[in-house]
N, C-alpha and C positions, 0 to 999 in steps of 0.2 A: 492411590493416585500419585503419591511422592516418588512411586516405586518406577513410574513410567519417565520416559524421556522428557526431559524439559523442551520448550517448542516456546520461540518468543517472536511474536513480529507485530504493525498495529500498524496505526494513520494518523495524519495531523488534521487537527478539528479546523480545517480551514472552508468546508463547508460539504456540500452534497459527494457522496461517493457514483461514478459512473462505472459503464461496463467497461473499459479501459482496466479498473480497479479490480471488478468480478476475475477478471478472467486471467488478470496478471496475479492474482492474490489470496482472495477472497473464497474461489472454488478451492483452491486447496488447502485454503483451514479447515474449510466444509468437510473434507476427508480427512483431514488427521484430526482432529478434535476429538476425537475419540481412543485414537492410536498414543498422543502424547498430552503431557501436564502443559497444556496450552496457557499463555498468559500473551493476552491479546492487550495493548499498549494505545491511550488514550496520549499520543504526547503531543501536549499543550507547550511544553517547552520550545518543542519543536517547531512549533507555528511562531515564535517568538524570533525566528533567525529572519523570516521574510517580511511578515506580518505584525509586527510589535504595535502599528499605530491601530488595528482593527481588534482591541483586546474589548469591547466593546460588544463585540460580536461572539467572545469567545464561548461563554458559557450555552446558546443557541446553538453554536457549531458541535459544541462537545453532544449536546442533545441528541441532532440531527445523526452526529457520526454513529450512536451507540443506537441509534433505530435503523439506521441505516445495516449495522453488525445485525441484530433481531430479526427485521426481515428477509436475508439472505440464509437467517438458519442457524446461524452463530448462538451457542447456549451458555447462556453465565452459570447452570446449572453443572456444566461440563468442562468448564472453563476458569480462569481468572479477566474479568475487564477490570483494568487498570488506570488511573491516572496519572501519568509521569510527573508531575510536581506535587502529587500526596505520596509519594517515594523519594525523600528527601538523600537516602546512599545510594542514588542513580549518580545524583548530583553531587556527592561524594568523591564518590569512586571515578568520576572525568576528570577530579580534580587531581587522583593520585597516578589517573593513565596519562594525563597530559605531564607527567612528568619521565614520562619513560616514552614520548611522540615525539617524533620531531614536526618543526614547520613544514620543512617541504616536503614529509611525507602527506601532510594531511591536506596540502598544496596541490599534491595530482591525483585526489580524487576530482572524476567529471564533475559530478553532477554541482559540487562547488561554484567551479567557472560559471557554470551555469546559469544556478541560482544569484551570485553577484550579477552577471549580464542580467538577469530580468531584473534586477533593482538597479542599475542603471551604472552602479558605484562599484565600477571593477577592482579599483585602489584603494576604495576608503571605506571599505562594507566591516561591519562590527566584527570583534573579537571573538562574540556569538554564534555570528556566522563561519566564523575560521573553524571553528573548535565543535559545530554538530557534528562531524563524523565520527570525531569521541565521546560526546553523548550519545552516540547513537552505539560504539562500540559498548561502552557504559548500560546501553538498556539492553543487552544481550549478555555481555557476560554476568552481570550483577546476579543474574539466573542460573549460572553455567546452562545458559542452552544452549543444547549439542544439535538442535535443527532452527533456519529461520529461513520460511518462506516470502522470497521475494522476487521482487521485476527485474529484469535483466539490466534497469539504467543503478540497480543498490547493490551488482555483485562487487561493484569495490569497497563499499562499505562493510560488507561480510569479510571482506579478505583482510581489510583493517583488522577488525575485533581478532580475527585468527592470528597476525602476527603480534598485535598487540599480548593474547594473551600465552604467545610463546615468550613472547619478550618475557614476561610478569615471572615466567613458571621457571624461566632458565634465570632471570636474575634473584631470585626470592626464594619460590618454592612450586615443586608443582601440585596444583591448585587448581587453576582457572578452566574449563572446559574448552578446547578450540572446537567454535561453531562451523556446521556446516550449511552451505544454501543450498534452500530446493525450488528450485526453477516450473514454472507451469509450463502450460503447454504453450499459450500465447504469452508468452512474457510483454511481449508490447503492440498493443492495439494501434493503430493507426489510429486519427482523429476523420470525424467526418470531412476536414475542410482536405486530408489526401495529403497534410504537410508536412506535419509533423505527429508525434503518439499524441495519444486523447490528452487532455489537459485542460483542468478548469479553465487555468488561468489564460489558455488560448479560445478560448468561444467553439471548441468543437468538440464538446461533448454529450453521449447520450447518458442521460441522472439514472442511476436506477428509480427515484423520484419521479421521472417523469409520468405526465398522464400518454394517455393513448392518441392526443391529438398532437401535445408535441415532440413524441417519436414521429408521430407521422411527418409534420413539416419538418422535422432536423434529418430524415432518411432523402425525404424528396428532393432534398437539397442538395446532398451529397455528392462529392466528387465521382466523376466517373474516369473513363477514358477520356481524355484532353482534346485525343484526334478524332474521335469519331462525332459529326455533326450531324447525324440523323440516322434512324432506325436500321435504315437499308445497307450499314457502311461495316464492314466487319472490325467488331471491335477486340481489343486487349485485356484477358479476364485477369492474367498473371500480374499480380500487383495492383488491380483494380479493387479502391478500399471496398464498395459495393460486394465484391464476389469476395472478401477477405470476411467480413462480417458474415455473408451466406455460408461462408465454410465453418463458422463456429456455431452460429445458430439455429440454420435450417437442417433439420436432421432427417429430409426428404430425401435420399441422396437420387432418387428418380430425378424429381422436381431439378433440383439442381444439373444434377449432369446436363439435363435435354438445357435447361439454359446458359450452362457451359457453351455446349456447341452449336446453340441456333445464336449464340454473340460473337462467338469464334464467324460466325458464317454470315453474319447481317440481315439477319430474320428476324429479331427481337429488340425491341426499343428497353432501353434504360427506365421507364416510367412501370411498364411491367415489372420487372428484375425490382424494382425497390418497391414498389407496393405490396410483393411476397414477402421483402425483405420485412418490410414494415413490420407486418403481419406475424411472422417469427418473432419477431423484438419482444412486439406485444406480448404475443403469446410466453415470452419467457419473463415478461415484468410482472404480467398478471398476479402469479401466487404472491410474488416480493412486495406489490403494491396492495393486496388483501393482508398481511403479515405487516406492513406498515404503519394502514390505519388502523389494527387493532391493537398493536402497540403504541400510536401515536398519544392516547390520553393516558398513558401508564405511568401513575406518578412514582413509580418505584422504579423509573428509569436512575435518578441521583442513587437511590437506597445502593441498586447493582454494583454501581462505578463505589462508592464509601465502603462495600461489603469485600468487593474484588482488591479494593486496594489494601484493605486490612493485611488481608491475606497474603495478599505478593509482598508485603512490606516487612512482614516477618519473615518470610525467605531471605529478602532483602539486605536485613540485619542483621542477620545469621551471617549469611557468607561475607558480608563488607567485613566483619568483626574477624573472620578469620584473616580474611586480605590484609588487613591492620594488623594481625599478630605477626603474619610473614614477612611483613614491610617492617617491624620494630617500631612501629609508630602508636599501639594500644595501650594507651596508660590510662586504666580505668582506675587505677591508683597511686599513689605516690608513695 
C-alpha cells in the first residue's frame, strides 16, 4: 500500500454532506481509492476557523461526516479516515510553513474573503482564520501527497501547498512532494435556490441524508427559467439549475433530449422536468440511504476514526522528523 501514491483530501464536520459534495469530490475518491494510499481527513480544526462557538455540536458532526464517507462507498479497509487534531505534526508543521508564508500571500486566497464576509468581521476575523490555508497546506504535504482531489473554489489552496513546498525544498532540502489537484467533472454544483454553489450554509441544498419526500419538496422548488411564466412559453435549458442537475443524474439521454427540446419549444411545463428530476435524485440516494442506515448503529464508527488516525500519525511523524532535521531544528538530544 506504502508503495502506491499518496492521495490526501477530507471535509469539515460541520454537518450533513450534499450532492454539491458527491459530485465535486466524493465520486472521485470513489475511483482512486483503490489506485492510491488514500488518507481521507476528518478536520475538526478546520471547522474551528468559522464555527468555534458550535463545538458542542462537534463530535455528532464528526459521526454524521464518517456515515456520510460509508455510505457513498468510501472504505476504511482501503483507506486511512483520519482526525486532524489526533495528528498533533499537522499542527506542527503550519507552524514551521507559516514561517516561510507571507501575509499577503495567504491574503489572496478567495475563499478567505469569503469565509470572513459570512462571519460578518471582514477586519477583525481570528488569526485562525488567516492562517487555514496553511493548515490546510500543512494536511497535504505532512503526507507528501502527490494527488488531492478537489472543487474548483480549493484550486488556490492546492497552488499554495505547491509553492509552499518549493519554497521548503529550495530553501532547506528537497523533501517535500509538490501536490497536484484533480478536478471532477462537476467541480461546482449550483444550489437549488439558482444563486449561488450548493452550500449548507445557504439553505439550498440536496443531503445525500435526505428522505425521498424531501428531495421531492427541495426539487419542486427549484429555480427554473426566471422568464418563462407558464408551460406554453419556450423556455432556457442552458444554465437552467433544473436541466444542470438532469445532465448529471438522469442517464436516460432519450428522456432528456426530447425534454431539452419540447422546453426549447414550450410544450413542456417545469412541474414534469422535476418530478423526473425528483425521481433520478431518488433513485441515486436510494442505495447511499440503504448503506446509511446500516451503518447508522455501527458503534465501531469512533474504533475507524482512532484506528485511521493511528496509522496516518505515524506517517506523520516520520516525515515531520525529517522536515526538522532539514530545518536544523531536531534536537532530540543535547
Amino acid at each position: 500500500m506504502l508503495k502506491k501514491q499518496i492521495l490526501v483530501t477530507g471535509d469539515r464536520p460541520t454537518g450533513s454532506l450534499h450532492l454539491g459534495h458527491y459530485v465535486g469530490t466524493l465520486e472521485n475518491r470513489l475511483k482512486l481509492q483503490d489506485d492510491f494510499n488514500c488518507f481521507f481527513l476528518i478536520a475538526d480544526l478546520h471547522m474551528l476557523t468559522t464555527h468555534n462557538d458550535k463545538v458542542e455540536e462537534l463530535k455528532q458532526n464528526i459521526q454524521s461526516l464518517v456515515l456520510d464517507w460509508l455510505a457513498v462507498g468510501l472504505d476504511p479497509n482501503r483507506s486511512n479516515f483520519y482526525l486532524q487534531s489526533l495528528i498533533p505534526e499537522i499542527s506542527e508543521l503550519t507552524l514551521l510553513l507559516s514561517m516561510i508564508c507571507s501575509v499577503p500571500r495567504v491574503q489572496r486566497i478567495p475563499t478567505l474573503k469569503e469565509k470572513a464576509s459570512m462571519l460578518n468581521d471582514q477586519e477583525n476575523y481570528s488569526v485562525g482564520l488567516l492562517s487555514y490555508p496553511v493548515l490546510m497546506s500543512s494536511d497535504i504535504l505532512i503526507f507528501n501527497a502527490s494527488k488531492v482531489p478537489v472543487g474548483e473554489d480549493q484550486l488556490s489552496h492546492v497552488e499554495l501547498a505547491r509553492e509552499l513546498s518549493r519554497r521548503f525544498n529550495s530553501m532547506y532540502q528537497e523533501l517535500i512532494v509538490e501536490p497536484e489537484p484533480l478536478i471532477s467533472d462537476f467541480p461546482r454544483l449550483i444550489g437549488t435556490d439558482g444563486k449561488a454553489k450548493m452550500s449548507k450554509s445557504l439553505n439550498n441544498s440536496i443531503f445525500l441524508s435526505d428522505s425521498e419526500d424531501e428531495v421531492n419538496k427541495k426539487v419542486m422548488r427549484m429555480f427554473t427559467d426566471p422568464n418563462r411564466t407558464s408551460a406554453d412559453i419556450p423556455g432556457k435549458v442552458e444554465g437552467n439549475p433544473v436541466f444542470i442537475y438532469h445532465d448529471i443524474f438522469n442517464d436516460d439521454l432519450d428522456e432528456l433530449n426530447e425534454f431539452k427540446e419540447r422546453y426549447r419549444k414550450g410544450t413542456i411545463g417545469d412541474v414534469e422536468v422535476k418530478k423526473s428530476l425528483a425521481r433520478r435524485i431518488n433513485t441515486f440516494l436510494e442505495p447511499i440511504r440503504e448503506k446509511r442506515l446500516k451503518f447508522s448503529n455501527n458503534s465501531e464508527i469512533f474504533d475507524i476514526i482512532i484506528d485511521g488516525s493511528k496509522k496516518a500519525r505515524e506517517i506523520a511523524k516520520e516525515n515531520l522528523e525529517k522536515i526538522k532535521d532539514a530545518m536544523k531544528i531536531s534536537f532530540k538530544e543535547f
